[in-house]
C-alpha positions as CSV (number, residue, x, y, z in Angstrom):
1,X,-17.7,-44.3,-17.8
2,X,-15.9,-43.0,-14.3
3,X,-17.2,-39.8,-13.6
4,X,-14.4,-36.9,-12.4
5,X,-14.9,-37.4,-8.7
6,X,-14.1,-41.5,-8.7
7,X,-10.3,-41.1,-7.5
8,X,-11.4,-38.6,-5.1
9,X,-11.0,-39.8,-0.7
10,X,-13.5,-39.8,1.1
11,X,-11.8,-37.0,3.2
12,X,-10.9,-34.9,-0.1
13,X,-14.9,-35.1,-1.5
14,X,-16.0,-33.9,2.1
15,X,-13.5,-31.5,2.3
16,X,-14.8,-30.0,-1.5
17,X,-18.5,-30.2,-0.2
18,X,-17.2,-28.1,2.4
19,X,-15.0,-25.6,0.3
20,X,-18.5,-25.4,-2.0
21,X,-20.8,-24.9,1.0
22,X,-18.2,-22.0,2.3
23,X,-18.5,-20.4,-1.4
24,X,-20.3,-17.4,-1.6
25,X,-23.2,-17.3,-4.1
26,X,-22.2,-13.1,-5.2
27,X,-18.7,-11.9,-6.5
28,X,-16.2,-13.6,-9.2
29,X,-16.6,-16.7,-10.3
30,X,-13.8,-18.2,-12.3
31,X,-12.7,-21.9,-13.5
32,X,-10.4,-23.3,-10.8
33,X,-9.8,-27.5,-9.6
34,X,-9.4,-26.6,-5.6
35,X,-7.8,-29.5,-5.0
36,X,-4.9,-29.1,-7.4
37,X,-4.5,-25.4,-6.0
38,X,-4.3,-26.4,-2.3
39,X,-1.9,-29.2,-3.4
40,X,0.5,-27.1,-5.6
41,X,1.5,-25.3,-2.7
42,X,3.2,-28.1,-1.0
43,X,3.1,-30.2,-4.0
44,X,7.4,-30.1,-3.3
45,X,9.9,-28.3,-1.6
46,X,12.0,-24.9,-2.1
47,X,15.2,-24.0,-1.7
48,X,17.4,-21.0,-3.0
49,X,20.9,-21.3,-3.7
50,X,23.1,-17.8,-4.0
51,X,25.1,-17.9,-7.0
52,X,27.9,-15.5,-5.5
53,X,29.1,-14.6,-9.1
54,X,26.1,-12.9,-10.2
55,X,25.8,-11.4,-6.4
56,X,27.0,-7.8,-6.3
57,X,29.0,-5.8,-3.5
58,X,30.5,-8.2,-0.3
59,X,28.3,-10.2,2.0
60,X,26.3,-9.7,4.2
61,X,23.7,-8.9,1.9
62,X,20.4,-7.4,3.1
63,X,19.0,-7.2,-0.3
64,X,17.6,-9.8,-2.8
65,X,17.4,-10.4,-6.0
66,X,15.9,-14.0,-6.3
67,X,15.6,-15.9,-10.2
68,X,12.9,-18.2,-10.5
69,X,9.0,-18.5,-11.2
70,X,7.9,-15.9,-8.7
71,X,5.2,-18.7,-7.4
72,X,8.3,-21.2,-6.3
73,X,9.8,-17.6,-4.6
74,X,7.0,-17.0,-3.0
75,X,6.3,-20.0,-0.9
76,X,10.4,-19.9,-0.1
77,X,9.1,-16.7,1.2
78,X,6.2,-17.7,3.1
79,X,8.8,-19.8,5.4
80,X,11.5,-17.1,5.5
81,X,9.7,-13.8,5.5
82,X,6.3,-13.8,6.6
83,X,4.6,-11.0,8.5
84,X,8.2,-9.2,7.4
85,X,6.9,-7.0,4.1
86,X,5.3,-3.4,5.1
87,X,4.8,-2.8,1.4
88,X,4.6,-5.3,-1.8
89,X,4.1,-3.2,-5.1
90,X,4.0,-5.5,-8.5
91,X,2.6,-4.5,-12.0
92,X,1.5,-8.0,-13.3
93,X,0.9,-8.9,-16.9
94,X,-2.5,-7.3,-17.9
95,X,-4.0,-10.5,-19.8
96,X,-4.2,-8.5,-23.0
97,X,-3.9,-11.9,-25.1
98,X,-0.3,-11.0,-26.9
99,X,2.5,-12.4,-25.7
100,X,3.4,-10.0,-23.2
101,X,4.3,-12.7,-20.5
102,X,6.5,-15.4,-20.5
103,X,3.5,-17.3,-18.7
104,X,1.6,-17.3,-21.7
105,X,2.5,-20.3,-23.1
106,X,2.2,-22.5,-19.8
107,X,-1.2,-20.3,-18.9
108,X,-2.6,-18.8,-21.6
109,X,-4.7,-19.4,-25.1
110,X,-5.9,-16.3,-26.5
111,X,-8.6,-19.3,-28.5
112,X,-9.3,-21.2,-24.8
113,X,-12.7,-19.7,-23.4
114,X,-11.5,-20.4,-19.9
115,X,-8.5,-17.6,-21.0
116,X,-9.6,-15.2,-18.5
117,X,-9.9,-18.0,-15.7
118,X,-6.6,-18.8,-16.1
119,X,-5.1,-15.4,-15.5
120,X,-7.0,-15.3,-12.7
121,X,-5.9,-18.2,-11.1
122,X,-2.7,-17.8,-11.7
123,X,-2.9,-14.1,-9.9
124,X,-4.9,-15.5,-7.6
125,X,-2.5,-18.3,-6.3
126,X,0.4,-16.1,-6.4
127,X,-1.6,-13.0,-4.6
128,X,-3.2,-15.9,-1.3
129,X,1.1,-16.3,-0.6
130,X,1.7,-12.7,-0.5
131,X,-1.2,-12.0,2.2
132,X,0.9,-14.2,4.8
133,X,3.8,-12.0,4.2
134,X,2.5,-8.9,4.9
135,X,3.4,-7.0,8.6
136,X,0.4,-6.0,10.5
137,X,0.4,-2.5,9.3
138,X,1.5,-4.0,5.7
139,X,0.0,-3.0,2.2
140,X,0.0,-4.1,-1.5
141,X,-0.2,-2.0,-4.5
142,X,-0.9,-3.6,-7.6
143,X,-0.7,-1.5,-11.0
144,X,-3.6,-2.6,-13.4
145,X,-5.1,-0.9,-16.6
146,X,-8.5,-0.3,-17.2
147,X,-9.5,-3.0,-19.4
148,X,-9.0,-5.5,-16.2
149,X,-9.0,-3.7,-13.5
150,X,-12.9,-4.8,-12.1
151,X,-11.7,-8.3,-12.5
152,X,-8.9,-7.8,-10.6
153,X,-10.2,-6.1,-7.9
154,X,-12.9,-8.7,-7.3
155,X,-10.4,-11.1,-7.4
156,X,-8.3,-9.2,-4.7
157,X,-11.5,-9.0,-2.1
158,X,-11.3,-13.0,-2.6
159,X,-7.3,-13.4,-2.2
160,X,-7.2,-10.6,0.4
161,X,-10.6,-10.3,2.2
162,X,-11.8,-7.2,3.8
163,X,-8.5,-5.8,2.6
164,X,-9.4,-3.0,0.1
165,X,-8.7,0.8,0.5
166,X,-9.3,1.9,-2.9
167,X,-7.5,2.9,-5.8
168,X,-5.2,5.4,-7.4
169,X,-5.4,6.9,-11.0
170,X,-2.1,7.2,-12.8
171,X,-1.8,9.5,-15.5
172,X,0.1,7.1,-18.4
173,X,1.3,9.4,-21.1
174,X,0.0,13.0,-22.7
175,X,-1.8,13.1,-25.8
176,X,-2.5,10.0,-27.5
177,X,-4.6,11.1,-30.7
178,X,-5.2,7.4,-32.5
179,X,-8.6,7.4,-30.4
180,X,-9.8,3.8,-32.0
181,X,-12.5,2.7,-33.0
182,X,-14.8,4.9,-30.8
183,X,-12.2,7.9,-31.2
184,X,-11.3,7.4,-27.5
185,X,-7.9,7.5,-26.0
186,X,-7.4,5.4,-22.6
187,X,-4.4,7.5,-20.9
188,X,-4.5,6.4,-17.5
189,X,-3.9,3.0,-15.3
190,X,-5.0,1.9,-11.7
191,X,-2.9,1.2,-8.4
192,X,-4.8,-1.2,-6.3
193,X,-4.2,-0.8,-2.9
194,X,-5.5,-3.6,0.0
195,X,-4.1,-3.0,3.6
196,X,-3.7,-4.6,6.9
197,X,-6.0,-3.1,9.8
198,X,-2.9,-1.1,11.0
199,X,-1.6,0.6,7.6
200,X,-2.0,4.2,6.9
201,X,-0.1,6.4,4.3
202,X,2.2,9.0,4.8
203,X,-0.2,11.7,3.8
204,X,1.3,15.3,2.9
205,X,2.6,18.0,5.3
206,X,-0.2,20.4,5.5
207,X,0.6,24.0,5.1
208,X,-0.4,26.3,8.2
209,X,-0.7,29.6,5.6
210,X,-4.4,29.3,6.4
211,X,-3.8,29.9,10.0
212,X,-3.3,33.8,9.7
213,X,-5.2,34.7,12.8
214,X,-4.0,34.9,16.3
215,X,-6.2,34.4,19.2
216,X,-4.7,36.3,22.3
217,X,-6.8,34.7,24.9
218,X,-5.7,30.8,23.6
219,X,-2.0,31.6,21.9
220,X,-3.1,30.4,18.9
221,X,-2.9,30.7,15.2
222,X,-6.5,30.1,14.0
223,X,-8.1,30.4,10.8
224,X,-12.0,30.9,9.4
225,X,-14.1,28.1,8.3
226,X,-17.4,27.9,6.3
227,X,-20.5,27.0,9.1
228,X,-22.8,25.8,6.7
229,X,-23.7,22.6,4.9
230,X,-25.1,22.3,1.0
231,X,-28.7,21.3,2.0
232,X,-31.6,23.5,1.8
233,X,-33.7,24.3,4.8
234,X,-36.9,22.5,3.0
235,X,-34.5,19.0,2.7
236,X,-35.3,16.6,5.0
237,X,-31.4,16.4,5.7
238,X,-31.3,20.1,6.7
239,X,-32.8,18.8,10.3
240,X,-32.7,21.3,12.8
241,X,-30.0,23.4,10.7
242,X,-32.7,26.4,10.4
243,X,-32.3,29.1,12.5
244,X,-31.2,32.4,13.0
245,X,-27.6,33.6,15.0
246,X,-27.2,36.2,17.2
247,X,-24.1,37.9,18.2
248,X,-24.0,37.6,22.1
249,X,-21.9,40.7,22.5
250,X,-23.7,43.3,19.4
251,X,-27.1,41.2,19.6
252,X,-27.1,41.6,16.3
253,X,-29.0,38.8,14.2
254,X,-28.0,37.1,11.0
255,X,-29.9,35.1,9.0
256,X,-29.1,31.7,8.0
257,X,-28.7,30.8,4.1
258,X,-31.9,28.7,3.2
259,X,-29.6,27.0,0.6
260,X,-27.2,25.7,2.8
261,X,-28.1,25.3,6.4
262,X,-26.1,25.9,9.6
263,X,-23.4,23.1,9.8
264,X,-24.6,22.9,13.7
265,X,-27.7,22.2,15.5
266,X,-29.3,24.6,17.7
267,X,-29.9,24.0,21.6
268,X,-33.4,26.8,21.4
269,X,-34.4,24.7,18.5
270,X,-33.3,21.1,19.0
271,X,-34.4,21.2,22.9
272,X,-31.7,20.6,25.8
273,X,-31.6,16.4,25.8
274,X,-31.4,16.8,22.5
275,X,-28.4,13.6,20.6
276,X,-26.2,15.2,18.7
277,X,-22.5,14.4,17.1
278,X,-20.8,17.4,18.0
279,X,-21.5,20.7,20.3
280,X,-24.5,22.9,20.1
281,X,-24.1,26.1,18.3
282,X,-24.4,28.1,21.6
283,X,-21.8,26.2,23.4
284,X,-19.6,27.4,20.5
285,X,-20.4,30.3,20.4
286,X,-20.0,31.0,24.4
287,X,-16.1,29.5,23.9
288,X,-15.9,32.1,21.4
289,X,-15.2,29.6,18.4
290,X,-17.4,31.5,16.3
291,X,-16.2,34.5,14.5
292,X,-19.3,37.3,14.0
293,X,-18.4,39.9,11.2
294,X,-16.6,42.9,12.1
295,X,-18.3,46.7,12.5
296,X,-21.4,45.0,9.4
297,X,-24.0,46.7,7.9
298,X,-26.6,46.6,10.0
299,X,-30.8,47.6,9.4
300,X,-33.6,47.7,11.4
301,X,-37.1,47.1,9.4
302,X,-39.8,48.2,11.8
303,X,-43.1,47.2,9.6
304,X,-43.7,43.9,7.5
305,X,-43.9,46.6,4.5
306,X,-40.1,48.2,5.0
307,X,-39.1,44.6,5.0
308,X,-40.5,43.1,1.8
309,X,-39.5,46.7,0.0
310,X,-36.1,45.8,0.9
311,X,-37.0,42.5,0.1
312,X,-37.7,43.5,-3.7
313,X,-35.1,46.0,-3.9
314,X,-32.2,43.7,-3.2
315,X,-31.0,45.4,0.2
316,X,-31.4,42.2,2.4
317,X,-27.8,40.1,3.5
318,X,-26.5,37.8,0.4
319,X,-24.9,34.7,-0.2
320,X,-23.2,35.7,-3.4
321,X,-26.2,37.0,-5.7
322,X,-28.4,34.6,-3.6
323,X,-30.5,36.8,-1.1
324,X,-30.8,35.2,2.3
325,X,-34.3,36.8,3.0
326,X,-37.1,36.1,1.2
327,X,-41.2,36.5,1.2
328,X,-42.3,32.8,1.4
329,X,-39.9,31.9,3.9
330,X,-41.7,30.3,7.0
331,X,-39.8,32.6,9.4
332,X,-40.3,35.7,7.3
333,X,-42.1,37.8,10.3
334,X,-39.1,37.3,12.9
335,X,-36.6,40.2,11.4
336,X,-39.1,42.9,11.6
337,X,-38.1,44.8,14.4
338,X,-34.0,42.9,14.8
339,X,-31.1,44.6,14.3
340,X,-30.1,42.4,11.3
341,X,-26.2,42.5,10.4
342,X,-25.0,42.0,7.0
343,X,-22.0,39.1,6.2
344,X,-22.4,35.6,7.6
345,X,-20.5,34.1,10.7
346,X,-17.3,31.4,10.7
347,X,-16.0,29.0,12.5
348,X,-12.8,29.2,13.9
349,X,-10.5,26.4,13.3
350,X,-7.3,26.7,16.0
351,X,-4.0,25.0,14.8
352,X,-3.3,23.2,18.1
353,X,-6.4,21.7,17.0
354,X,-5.6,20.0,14.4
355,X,-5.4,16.2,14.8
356,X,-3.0,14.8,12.6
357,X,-0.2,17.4,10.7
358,X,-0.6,16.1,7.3
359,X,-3.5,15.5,5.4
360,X,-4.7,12.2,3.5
361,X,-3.2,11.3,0.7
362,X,-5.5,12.0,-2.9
363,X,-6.5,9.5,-5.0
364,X,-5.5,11.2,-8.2
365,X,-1.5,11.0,-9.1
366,X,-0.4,14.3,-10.7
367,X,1.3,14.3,-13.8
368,X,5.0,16.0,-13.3
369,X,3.9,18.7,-16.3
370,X,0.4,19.7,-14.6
371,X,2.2,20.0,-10.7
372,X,1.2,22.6,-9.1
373,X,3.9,24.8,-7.5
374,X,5.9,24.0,-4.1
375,X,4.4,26.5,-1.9
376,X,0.9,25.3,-2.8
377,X,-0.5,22.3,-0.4
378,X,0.0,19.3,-2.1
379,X,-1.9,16.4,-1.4
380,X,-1.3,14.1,-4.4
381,X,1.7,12.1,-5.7
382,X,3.7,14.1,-8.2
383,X,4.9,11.5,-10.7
384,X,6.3,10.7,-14.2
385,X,4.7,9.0,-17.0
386,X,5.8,6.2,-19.3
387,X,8.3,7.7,-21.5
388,X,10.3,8.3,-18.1
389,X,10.4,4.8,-17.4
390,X,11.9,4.1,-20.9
391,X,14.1,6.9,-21.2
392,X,15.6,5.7,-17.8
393,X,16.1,2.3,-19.5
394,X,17.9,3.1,-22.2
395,X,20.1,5.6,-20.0
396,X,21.5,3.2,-17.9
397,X,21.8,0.3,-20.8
398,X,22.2,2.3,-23.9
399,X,19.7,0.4,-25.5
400,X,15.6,-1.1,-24.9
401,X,16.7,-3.6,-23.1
402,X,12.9,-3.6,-21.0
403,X,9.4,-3.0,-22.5
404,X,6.9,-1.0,-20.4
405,X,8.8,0.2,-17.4
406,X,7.0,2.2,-14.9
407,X,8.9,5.9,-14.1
408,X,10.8,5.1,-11.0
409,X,9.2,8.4,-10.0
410,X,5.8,6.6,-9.9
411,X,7.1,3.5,-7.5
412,X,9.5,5.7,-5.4
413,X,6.6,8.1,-4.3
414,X,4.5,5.4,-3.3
415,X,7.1,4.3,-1.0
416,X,7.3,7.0,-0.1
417,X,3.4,7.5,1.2
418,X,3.8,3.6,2.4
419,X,7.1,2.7,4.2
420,X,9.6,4.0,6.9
421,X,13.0,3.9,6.4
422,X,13.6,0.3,8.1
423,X,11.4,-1.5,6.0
424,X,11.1,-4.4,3.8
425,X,10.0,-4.0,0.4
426,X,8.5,-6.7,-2.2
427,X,8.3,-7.0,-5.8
428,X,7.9,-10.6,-7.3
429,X,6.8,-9.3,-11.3
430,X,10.4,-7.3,-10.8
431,X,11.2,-6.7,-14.8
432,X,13.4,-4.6,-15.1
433,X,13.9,-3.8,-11.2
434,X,12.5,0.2,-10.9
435,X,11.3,-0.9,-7.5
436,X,15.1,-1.8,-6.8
437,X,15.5,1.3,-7.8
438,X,13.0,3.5,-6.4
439,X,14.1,1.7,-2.6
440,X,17.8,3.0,-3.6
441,X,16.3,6.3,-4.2
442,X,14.9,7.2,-1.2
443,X,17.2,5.8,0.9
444,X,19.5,8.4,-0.9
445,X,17.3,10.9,0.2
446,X,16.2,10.3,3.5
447,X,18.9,8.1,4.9
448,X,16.8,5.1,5.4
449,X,17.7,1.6,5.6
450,X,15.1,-0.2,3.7
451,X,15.4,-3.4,1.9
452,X,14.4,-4.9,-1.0
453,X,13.5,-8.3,-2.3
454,X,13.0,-8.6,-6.0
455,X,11.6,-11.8,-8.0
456,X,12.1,-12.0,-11.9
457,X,12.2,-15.2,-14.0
458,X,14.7,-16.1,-16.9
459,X,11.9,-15.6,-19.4
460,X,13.4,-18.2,-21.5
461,X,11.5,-19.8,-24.4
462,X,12.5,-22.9,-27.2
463,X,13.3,-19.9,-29.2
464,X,15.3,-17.7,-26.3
465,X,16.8,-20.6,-24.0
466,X,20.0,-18.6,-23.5
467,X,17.5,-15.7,-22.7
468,X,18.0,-14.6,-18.5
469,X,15.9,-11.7,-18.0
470,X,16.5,-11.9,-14.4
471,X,20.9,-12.2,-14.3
472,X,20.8,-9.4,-17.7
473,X,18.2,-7.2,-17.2
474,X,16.7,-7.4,-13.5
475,X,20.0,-7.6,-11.5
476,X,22.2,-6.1,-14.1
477,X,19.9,-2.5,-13.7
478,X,20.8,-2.5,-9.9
479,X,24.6,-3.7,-10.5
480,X,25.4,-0.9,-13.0
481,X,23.4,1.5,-10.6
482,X,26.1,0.6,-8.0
483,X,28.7,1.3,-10.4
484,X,27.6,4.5,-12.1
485,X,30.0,7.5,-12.6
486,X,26.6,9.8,-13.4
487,X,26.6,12.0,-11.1
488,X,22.3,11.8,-10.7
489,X,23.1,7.5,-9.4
490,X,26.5,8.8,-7.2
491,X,24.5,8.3,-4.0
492,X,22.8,4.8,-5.2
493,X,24.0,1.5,-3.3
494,X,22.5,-1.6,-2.7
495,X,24.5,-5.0,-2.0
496,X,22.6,-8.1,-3.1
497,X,22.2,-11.5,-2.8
498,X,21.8,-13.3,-6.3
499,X,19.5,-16.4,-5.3
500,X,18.0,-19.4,-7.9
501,X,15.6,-21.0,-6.5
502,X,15.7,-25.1,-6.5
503,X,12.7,-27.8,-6.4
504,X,12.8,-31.0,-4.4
505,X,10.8,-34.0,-3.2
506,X,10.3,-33.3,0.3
507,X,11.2,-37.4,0.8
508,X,14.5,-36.3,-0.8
509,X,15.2,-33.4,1.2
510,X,17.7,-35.3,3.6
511,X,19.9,-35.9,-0.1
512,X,19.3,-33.0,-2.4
513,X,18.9,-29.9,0.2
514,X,22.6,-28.5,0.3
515,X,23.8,-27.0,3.8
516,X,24.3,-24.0,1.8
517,X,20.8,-23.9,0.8
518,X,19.6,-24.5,4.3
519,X,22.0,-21.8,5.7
520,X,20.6,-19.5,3.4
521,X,16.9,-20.3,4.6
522,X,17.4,-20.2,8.3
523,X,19.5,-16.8,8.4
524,X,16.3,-15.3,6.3
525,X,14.4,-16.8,8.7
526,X,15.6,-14.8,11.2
527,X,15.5,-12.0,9.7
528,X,19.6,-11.3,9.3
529,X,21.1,-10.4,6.4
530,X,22.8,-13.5,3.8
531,X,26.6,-14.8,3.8
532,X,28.2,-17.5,1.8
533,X,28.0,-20.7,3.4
534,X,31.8,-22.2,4.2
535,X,31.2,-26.1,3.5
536,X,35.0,-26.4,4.9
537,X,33.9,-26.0,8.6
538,X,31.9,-28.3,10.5
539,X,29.4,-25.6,11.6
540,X,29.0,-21.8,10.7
541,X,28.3,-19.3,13.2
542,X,26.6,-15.7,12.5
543,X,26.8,-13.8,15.2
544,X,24.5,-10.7,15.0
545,X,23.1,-7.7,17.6
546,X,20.3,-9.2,18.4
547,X,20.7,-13.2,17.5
548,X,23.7,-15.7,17.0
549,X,22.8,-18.7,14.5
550,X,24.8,-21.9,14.2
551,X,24.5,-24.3,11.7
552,X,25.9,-27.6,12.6
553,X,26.7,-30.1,9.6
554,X,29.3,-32.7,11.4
555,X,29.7,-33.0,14.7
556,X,33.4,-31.4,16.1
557,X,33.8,-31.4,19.9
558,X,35.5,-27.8,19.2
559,X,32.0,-26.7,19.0
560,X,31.1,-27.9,22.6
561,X,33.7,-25.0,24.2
562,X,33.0,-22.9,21.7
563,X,28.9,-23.4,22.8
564,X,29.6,-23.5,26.5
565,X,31.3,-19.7,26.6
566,X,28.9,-18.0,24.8
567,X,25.7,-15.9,25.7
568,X,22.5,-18.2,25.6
569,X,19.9,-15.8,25.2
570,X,18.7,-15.8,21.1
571,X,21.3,-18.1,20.4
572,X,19.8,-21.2,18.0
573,X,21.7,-23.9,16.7
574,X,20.8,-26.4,13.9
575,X,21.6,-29.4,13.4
576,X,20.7,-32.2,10.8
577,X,20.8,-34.8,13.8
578,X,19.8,-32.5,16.6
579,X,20.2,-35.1,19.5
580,X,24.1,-35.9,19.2
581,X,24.5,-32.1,20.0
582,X,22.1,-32.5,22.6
583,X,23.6,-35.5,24.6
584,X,27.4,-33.1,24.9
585,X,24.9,-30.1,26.1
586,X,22.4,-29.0,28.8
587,X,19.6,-29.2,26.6
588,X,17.0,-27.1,28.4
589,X,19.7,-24.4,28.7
590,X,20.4,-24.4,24.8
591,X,18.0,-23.8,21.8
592,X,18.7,-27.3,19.4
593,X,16.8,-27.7,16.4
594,X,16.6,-29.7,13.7
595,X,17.1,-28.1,10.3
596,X,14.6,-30.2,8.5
597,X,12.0,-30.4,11.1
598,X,12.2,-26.3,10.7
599,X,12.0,-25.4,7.6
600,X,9.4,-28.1,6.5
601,X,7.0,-27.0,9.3
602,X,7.7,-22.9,8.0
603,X,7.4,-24.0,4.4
604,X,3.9,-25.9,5.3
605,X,2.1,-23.4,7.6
């Protein structure tokens, strides 16, 4: 009987050893054949035709709306965009076992015990392509529910390795009184979010009401911080954080709180060469960063007796109800005989200080009906919940038309947090297109220029194969956005490219990959925006700011004096036989490529 490994090369079983010596022994382990995966993603080629019809607003478009399995899109994308996407948000099908995918059939058995490792995989192949498109300063936000979100997010350290920044917790819907069988309603969902070393979000602007001090001698707003640290002086934590203050200019004493020591070492008690993190509490208090109470209380116990009376009476300083002097502490003896003020010393915290001007972004999302009011800081998303998402569904196509939209709300304020206004955005599980729609949004409101690329399939089934869920539901949401007379979508526009993406034999590509198709790849390839191909001409010219790109289908000598009068610098030219342009040109002074030699090597990287 041949055993599973009998067709395998010699090359291919060292190169599995290999794979299985590199695999580590903790983290998730699902079913997956290696081989078949690596060989998937240049098992054939893909191109993506517009289809100008179902394209919306004249060319050039900078936006995309692209029809196909979003696995095909994505490795059209890998040659065209990568390192191009500073934010990629998708909500993927959550593997509940229903048919809530059209992947279901071709992935899923809710009976196959291998039904999780097949969701996986198929997250996991598609997640590996969006990695390479990602800037340097790029992040991905994946929505997830709380029945998978551990598995995906061990499956996201694999696909995206030393990625992760943590999570946000979306608040779903209010109420929710079924509870189920263990009378427990589950009214939230997750945002995953892995980065590139160089991403940071937005963060909110910090409000400077705090700052209600002015320092004459610096010209500064300041305002006053707690000093002290929840450790008592007994933890071995508490370090050197024991010790009394004195007032340099009053020598008055205060105590220190034996609950919550100093937040700064002392130089008396540490000793001179002593390592510490920060300043010693002397050095701040001789640059006058420490704020000693104004005109205090202030005793003078002159026997051991006057002290513990007070002691037992209540008159020592407080911390709340806590007193701050007591008979077993181990310095008891030192305030017999000190002027000992009431009220405990800050820190003072300048504004000019202050190193960044808005303050990290919170985990939690707030619900729109629990924000808190404008002239409060904020430091969480303010967002919508589910029944926004469907009420904006039916508004703009009088019907259901999408199940399970996120609010737009949701997607625009994370956009919000993670792009500028020039960016690219990504969405390959599109639906019904609220990321569209959330990138229209903001541009309305800031002016920005972002872009959008969007990736929905037709969704079409033996019993639906009319059914188009990216032309009628996906691009149709941005189209009649475009078009609205509603005065809340007046300011919402976004021209876009339909594109359909096409599978070849790469030994066919010289037959089956249309000039249109490959004039379509190179302009995304660099990075300008999509115009319809003129098969009429013997070449097509874009001429942009920063770069000119020719495609050259059949040779015209008109091309030549056209060629010879033009600026050299960024101008590339393509051509399916690259040398006959070549032998009417200086070649080193001109950029010649060959179209298929391009886009095969992008497409294979």
């Amino acid at each position: 009987m041949p055993g599973k490994y009998d067709d395998l090369t010699k090359s291919q079983l060292i190169e599995l050893l290999e794979k299985r010596d590199r695999t580590k022994k903790l983290g998730l382990v699902w079913e997956r054949d290696e081989l078949e995966a690596d060989a998937a993603v240049d098992e054939n080629f893909i191109a993506c035709e517009i289809i100008p019809e179902l394209s919306d607003k004249p060319a050039p478009w900078k936006n995309l709306v692209i029809e196909g399995d979003n696995y095909d899109a994505l490795r059209w994308l890998r040659m065209t965009h990568a390192a191009k996407v500073k934010c990629i948000y998708i909500d993927p099908p959550y593997n509940t076992g229903n048919k809530d995918w059209v992947y279901n059939d071709r992935y899923m058995d809710a009976d196959n015990r291998f039904r999780q490792s097949t969701w996986l995989e198929f997250l996991y192949r598609r997640l590996t392509l969006a990695r390479d498109l990602l800037t340097e300063d790029g992040v991905i936000l994946v929505s997830i529910n709380d029945e998978q979100r551990a598995l995906l997010e061990l499956l996201m350290d694999e696909a995206l390795p030393g990625m992760r920044v943590g999570s946000l917790v979306w608040r779903t819907r209010s109420g929710g009184n079924e509870g189920g069988k263990y009378f427990f309603t589950d009214n939230h969902e997750y945002i995953l979010v892995f980065a590139k070393d160089g991403f940071r979000f937005g963060g909110s602007e910090k409000t400077f009401e705090m700052y209600r001090y002015w320092d004459e001698r610096r010209q500064d707003w300041y305002r006053l911080s707690d000093m002290t640290v929840s450790v008592g002086y007994r933890d071995p934590r508490a370090g050197k954080g024991y010790y009394p203050i004195q007032d340099p200019e009053t020598q008055i004493w205060y105590p220190c709180n034996p609950d919550a020591v100093w937040r700064y070492a002392s130089k008396a008690v540490s000793g001179n060469n002593a390592r510490i993190k920060t300043r010693f509490i002397e050095d701040w208090i001789g640059a006058e960063q420490v704020k000693f109470p104004e005109n205090p209380q202030v005793v003078v116990w002159s026997t051991r007796e006057e002290l513990f009376q007070a002691i037992e009476e209540g008159n020592v300083p407080r911390s709340g109800r806590s007193p701050l002097l007591r008979k077993d502490l181990p310095d008891i003896d030192f305030w017999v005989g000190k002027k000992v003020g009431f009220g405990t010393p800050a820190f003072k915290r300048y504004k000019s200080d202050l190193r960044n001007a808005t303050q990290p972004l919170s985990s939690w999302i707030t619900p729109r009906s629990e924000a808190r009011t404008k002239d409060e800081d904020e430091i969480s998303l303010v967002s919508g919940t589910n029944d926004e998402g469907a009420k904006t569904i039916k508004d703009l196509f009088g019907e259901k038309a999408f199940n399970y939209a996120k609010p737009v709300s949701l997607i625009r304020e994370l956009l919000r947090q993670s792009t500028s206004p020039d960016d690219l955005v990504l969405d390959f599980f599109a639906g019904s297109a609220t990321t569209a729609q959330a990138v229209m949004e903001l541009n309305a409101e800031d002016g920005g220029n972002r872009r959008f690329i969007v990736v929905s399939s037709t969704e079409k089934t033996a019993d639906e194969p009319d059914k188009n869920l990216c032309r009628d539901v996906t691009a149709e949401r941005i189209r009649r956005l475009n078009s609205s007379s509603d005065p809340k979508y007046a300011e919402l526009a976004a021209g876009f490219a339909y594109l359909r993406t096409k599978d070849m034999l790469f030994e066919d590509l010289d037959y089956d990959l249309a000039p249109a198709e490959a004039w379509t790849g190179l302009e995304a390839l660099h990075d300008l925006p999509l115009t319809r191909y003129n098969a009429e001409l013997p070449y097509n010219v874009h001429e942009a700011e920063a770069v000119t790109l020719v495609l050259v289908d059949r040779f015209d000598a008109a091309l030549i004096y056209w060629l010879k009068g033009r600026e050299r610098h960024n101008l590339f030219i393509y051509a399916w036989a690259p040398g006959l342009i070549a032998q009417h040109l200086d070649s080193s002074a001109f950029d010649i490529r060959s179209v298929r030699e391009t886009l095969v090597k992008g497409f294979q990287q």
